[in-house]
C-alpha positions in Angstrom: -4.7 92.3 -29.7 -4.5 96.1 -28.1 -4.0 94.9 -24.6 -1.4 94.4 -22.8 2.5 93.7 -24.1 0.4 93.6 -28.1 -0.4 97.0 -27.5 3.3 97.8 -27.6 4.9 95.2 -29.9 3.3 92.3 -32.1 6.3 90.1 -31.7 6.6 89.7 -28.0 8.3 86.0 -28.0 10.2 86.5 -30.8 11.9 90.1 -28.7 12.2 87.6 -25.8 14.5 85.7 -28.1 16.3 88.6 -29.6 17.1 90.0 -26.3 18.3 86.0 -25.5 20.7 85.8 -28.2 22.1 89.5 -28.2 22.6 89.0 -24.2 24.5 85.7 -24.9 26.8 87.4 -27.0 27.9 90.3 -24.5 28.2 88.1 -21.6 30.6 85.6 -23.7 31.9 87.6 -26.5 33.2 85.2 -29.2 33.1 85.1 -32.8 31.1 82.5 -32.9 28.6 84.1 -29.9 28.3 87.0 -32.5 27.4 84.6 -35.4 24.7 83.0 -33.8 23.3 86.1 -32.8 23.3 87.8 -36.1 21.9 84.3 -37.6 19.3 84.3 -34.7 17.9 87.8 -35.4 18.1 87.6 -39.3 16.1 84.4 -39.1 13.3 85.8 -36.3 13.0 89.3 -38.6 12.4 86.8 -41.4 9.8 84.8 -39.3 8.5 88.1 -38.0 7.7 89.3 -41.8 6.4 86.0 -42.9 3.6 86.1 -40.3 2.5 89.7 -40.9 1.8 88.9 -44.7 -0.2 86.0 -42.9 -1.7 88.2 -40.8 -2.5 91.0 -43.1 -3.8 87.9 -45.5 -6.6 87.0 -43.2 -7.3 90.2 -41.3 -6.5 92.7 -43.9 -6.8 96.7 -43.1 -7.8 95.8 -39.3 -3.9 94.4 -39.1 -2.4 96.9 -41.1 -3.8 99.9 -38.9 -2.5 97.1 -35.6 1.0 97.6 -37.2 0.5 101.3 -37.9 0.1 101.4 -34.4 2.8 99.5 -32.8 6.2 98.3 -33.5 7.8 94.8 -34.8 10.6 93.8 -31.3 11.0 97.2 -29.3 8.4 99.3 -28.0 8.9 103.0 -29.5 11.7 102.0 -31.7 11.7 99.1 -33.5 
């Protein structure tokens, strides 16, 4: 995919759900707001890794020049 939001990020649902959890957290602080979040993100990185060895699996070089080319949850960062 090198259209639209894929041509930025490959992980646009799981940002979507990073930017979900993070958000809760700063519009409730609480300890438990910040557990969830850092549970939430370590286990959508995790996911996020998982599918790429998938991906490079069954597509190969053609995926890894795709993730040369773009980032994991943040357009120019990350």
């Amino acid at each position: 995919m090198t259209s639209g939001i894929y041509r930025y990020i490959r992980h646009p649902l799981y940002s979507s759900l990073l930017f979900l959890a993070w958000g809760a957290l700063l519009k409730a602080p609480a300890p438990a707001s910040a557990a969830l979040a850092v549970l939430a993100s370590a286990a959508l990185v995790a996911t996020a890794r998982a599918e790429e060895r998938e991906n490079t699996a069954k597509f190969g070089e053609e995926y890894t020049r795709y993730m040369r080319a773009t980032k994991r949850f943040l357009p120019l960062v990350f």
